[in-house]
PyMOL commands that place a pseudoatom at each C-alpha (Angstrom):
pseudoatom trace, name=CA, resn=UNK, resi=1, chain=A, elem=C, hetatm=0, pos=[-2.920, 70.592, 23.511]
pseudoatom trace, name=CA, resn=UNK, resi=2, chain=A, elem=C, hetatm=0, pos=[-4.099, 72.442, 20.274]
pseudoatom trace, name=CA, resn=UNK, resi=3, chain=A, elem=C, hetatm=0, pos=[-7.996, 73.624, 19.975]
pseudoatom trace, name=CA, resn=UNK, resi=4, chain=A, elem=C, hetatm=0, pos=[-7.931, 72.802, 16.580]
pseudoatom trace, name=CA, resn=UNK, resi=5, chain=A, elem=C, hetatm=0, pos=[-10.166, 69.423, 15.910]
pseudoatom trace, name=CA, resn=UNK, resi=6, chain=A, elem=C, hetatm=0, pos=[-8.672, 66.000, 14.677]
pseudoatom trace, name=CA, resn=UNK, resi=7, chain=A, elem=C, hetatm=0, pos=[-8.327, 64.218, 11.992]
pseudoatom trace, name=CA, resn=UNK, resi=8, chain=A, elem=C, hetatm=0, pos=[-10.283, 61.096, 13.399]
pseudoatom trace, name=CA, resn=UNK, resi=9, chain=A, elem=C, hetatm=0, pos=[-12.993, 63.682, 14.731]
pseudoatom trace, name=CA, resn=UNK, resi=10, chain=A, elem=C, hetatm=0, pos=[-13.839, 65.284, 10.803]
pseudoatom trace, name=CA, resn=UNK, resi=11, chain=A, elem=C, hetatm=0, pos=[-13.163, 62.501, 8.784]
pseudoatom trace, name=CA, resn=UNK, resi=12, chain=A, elem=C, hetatm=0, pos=[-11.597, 58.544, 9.427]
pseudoatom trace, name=CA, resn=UNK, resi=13, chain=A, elem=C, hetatm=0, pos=[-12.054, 56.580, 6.816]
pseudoatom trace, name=CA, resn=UNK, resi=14, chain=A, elem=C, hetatm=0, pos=[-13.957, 54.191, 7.955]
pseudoatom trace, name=CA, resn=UNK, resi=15, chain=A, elem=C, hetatm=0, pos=[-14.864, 52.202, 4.624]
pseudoatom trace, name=CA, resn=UNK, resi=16, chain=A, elem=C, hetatm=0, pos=[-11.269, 52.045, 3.366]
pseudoatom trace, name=CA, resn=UNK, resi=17, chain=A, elem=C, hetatm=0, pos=[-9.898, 50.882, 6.967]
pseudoatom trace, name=CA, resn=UNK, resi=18, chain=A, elem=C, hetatm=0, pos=[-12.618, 48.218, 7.236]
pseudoatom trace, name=CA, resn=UNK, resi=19, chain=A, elem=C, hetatm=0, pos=[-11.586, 47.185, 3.816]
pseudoatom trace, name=CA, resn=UNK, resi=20, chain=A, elem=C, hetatm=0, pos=[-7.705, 46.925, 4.766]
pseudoatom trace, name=CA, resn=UNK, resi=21, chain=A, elem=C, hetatm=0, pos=[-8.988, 44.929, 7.737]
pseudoatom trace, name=CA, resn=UNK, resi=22, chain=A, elem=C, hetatm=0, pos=[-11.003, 42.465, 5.801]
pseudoatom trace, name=CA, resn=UNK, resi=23, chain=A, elem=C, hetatm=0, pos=[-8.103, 42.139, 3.320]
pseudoatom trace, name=CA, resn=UNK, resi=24, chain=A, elem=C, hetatm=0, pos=[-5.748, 41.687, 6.075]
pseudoatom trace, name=CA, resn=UNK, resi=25, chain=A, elem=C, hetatm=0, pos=[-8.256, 38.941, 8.300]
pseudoatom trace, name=CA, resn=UNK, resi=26, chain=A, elem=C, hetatm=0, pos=[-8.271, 36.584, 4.731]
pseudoatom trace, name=CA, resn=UNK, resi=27, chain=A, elem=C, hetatm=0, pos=[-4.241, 36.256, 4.615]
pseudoatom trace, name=CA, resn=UNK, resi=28, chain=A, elem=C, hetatm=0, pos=[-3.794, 33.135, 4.457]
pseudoatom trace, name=CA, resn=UNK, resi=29, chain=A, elem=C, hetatm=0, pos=[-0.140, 32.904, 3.673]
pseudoatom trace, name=CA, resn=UNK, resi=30, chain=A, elem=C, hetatm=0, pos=[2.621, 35.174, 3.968]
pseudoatom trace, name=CA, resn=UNK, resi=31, chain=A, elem=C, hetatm=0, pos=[2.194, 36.906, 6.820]
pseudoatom trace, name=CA, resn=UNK, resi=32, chain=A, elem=C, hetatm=0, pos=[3.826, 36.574, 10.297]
pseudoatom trace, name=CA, resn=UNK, resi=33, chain=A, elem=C, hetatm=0, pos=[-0.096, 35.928, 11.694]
pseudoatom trace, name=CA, resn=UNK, resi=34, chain=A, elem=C, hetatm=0, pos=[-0.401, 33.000, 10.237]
pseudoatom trace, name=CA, resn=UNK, resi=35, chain=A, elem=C, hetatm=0, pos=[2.392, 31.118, 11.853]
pseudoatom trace, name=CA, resn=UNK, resi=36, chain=A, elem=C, hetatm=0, pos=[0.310, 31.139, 15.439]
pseudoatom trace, name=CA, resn=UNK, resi=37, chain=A, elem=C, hetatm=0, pos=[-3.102, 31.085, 16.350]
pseudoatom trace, name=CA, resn=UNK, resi=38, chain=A, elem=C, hetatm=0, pos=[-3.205, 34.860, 18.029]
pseudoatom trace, name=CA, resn=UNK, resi=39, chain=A, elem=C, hetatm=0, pos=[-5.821, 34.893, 20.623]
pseudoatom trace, name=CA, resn=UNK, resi=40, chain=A, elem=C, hetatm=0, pos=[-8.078, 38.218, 20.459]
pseudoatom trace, name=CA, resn=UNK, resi=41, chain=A, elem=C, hetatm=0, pos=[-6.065, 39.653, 17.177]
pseudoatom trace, name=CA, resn=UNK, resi=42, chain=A, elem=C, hetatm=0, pos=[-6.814, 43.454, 16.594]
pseudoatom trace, name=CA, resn=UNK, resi=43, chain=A, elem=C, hetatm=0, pos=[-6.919, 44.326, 12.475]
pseudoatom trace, name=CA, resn=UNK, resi=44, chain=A, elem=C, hetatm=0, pos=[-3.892, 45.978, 12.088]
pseudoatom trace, name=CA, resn=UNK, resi=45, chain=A, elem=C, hetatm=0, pos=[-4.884, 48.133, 9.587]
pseudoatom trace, name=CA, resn=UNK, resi=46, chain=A, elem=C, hetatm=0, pos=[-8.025, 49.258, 11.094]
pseudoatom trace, name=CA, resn=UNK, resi=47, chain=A, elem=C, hetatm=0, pos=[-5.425, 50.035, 14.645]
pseudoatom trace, name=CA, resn=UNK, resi=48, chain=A, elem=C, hetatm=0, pos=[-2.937, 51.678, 12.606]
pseudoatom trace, name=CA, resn=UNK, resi=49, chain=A, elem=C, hetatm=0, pos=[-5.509, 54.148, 10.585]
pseudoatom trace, name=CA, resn=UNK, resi=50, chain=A, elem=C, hetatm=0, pos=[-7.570, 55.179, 14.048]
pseudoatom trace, name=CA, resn=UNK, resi=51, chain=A, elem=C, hetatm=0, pos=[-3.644, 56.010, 16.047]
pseudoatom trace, name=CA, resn=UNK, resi=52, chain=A, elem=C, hetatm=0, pos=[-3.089, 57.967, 12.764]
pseudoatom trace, name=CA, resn=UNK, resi=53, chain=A, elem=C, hetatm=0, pos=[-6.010, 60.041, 12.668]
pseudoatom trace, name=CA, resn=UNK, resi=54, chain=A, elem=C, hetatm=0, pos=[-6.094, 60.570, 16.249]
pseudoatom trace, name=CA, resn=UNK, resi=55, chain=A, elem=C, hetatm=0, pos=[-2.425, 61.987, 16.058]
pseudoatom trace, name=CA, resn=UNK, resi=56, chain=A, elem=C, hetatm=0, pos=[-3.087, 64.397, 12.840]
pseudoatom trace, name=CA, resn=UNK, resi=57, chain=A, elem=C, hetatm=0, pos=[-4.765, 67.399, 13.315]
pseudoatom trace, name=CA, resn=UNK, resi=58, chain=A, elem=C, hetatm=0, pos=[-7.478, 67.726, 10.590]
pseudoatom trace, name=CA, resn=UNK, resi=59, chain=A, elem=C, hetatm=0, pos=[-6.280, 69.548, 7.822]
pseudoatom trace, name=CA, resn=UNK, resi=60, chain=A, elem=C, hetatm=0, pos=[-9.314, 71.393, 6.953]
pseudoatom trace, name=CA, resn=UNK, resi=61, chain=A, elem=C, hetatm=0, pos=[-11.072, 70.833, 3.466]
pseudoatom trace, name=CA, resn=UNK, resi=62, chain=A, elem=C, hetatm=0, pos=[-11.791, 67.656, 1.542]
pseudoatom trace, name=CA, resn=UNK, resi=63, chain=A, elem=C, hetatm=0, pos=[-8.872, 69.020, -0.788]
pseudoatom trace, name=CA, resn=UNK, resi=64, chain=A, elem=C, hetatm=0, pos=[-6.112, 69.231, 1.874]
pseudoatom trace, name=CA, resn=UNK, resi=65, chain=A, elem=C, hetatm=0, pos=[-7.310, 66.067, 3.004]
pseudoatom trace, name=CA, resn=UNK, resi=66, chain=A, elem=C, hetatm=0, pos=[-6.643, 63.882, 0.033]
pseudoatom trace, name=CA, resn=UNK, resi=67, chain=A, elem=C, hetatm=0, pos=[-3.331, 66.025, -0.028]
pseudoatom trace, name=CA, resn=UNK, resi=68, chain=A, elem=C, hetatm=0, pos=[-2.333, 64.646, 3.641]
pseudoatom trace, name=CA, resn=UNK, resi=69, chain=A, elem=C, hetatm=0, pos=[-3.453, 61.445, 2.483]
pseudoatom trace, name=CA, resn=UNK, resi=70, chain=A, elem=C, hetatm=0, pos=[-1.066, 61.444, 0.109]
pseudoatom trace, name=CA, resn=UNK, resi=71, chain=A, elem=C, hetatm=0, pos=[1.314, 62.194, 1.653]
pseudoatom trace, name=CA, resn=UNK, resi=72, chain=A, elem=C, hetatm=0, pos=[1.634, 59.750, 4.669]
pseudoatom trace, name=CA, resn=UNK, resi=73, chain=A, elem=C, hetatm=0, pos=[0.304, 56.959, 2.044]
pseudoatom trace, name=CA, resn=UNK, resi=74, chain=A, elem=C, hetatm=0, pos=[2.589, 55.269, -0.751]
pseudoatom trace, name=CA, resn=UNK, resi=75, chain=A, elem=C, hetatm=0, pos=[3.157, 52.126, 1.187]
pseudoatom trace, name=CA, resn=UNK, resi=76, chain=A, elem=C, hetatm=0, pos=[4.234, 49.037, -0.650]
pseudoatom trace, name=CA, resn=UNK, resi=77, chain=A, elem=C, hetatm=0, pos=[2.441, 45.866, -0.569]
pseudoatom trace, name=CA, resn=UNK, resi=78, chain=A, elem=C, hetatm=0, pos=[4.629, 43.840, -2.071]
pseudoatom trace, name=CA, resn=UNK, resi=79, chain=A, elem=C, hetatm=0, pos=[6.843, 41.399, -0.225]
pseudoatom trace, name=CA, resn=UNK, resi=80, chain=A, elem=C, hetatm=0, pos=[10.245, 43.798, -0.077]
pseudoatom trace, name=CA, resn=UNK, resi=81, chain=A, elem=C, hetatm=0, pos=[12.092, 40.567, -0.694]
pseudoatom trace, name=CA, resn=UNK, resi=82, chain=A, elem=C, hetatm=0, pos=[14.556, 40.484, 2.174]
pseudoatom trace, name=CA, resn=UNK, resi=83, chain=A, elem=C, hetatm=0, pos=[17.578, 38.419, 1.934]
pseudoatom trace, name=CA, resn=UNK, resi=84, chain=A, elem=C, hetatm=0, pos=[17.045, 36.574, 5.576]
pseudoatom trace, name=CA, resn=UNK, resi=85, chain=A, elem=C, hetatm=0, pos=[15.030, 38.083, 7.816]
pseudoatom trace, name=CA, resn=UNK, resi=86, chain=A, elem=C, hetatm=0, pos=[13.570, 34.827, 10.178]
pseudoatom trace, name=CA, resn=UNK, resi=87, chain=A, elem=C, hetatm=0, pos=[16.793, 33.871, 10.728]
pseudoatom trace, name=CA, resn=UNK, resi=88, chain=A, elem=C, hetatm=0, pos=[16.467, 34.744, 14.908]
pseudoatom trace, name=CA, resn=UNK, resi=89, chain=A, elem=C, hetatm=0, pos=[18.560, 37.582, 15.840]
pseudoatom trace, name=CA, resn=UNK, resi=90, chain=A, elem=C, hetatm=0, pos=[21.024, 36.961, 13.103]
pseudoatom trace, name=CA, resn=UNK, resi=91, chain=A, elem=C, hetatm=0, pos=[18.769, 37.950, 10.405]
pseudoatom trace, name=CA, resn=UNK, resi=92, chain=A, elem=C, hetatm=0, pos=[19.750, 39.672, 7.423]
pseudoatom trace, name=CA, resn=UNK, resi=93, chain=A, elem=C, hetatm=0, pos=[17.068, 42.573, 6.452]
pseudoatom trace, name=CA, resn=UNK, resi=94, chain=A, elem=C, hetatm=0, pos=[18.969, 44.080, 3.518]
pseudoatom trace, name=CA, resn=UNK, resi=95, chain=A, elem=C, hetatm=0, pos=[17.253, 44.132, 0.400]
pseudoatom trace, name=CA, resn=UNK, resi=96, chain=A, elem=C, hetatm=0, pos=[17.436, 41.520, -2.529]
pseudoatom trace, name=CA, resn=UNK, resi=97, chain=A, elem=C, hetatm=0, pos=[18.388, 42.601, -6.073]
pseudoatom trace, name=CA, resn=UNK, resi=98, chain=A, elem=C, hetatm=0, pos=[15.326, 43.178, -7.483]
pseudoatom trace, name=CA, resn=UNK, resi=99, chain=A, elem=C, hetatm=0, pos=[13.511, 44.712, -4.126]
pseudoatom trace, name=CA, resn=UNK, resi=100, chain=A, elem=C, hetatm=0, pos=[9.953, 46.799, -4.728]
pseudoatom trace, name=CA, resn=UNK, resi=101, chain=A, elem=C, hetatm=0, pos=[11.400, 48.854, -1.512]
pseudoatom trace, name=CA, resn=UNK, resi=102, chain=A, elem=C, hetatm=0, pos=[14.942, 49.886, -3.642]
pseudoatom trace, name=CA, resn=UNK, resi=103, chain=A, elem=C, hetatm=0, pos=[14.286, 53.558, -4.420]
pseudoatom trace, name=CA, resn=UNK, resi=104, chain=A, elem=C, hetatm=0, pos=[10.696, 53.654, -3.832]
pseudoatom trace, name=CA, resn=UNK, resi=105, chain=A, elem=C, hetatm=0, pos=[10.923, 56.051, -0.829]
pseudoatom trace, name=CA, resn=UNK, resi=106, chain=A, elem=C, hetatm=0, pos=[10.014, 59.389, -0.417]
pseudoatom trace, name=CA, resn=UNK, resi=107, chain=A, elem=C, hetatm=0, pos=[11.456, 62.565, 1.158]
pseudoatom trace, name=CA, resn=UNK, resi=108, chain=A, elem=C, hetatm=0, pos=[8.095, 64.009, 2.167]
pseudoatom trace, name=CA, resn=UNK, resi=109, chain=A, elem=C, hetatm=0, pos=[7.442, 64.438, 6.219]
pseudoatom trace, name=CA, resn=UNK, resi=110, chain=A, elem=C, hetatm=0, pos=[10.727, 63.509, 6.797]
pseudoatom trace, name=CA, resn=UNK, resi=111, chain=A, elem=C, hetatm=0, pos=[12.000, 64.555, 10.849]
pseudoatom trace, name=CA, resn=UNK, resi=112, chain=A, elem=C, hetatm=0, pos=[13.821, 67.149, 11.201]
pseudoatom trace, name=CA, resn=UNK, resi=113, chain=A, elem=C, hetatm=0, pos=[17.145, 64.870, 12.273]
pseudoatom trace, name=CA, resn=UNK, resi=114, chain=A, elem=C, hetatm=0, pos=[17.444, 61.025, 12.582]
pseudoatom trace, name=CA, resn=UNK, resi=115, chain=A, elem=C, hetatm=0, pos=[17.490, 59.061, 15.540]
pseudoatom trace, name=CA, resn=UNK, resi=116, chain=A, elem=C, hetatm=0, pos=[19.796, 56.681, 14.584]
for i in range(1, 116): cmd.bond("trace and resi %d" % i, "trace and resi %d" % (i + 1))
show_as sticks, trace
zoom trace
């Protein structure tokens, strides 16, 4: 355990994350959510930015902030355009011709070797 405060504990962004949440609550097609009524649903995004932020140690200044924030951000939103992926365990999760996801990655806090 480090001394050295957290991100969640200097600076969560709450306003964006209750934004993402709202955004994500008014899906209304789309999204795997909205093919069964999920009793007690969490916001995702709101659950995803507080495990983030309680994992990072705080970088510091405002300035290395947005710079972390870049850095773990550049998520699409755009539908990657699978070929099959419902199809049970069969599903196909390549990419379509045409995919946002083709060649939109980034090399930036990559591990140090991959797990698979």
């Amino acid at each position: 355990m480090t001394d050295k405060p957290l991100l969640i504990e200097r600076a969560f962004p709450l306003k964006q994350a209750s934004l993402d949440s709202v955004h994500e609550k008014n899906v209304r097609h789309g999204h795997i959510s909205t093919l069964h009524i999920w009793p007690a649903r969490r916001p995702l995004a709101a659950c995803r930015a507080a495990l983030i932020a309680t994992l990072l140690p705080d970088p510091g200044t405002p300035e290395e902030r947005r710079k972390l924030c870049e850095k773990i951000g550049g998520n699409i939103s755009e539908d990657p355009l699978f070929v099959m992926p419902w199809n049970g365990e069969s599903g196909d999760w390549h990419l379509q011709c045409g995919s946002p996801s083709i060649d939109s990655g980034t090399t930036t806090m990559t591990p140090d070797h991959d797990l698979g």
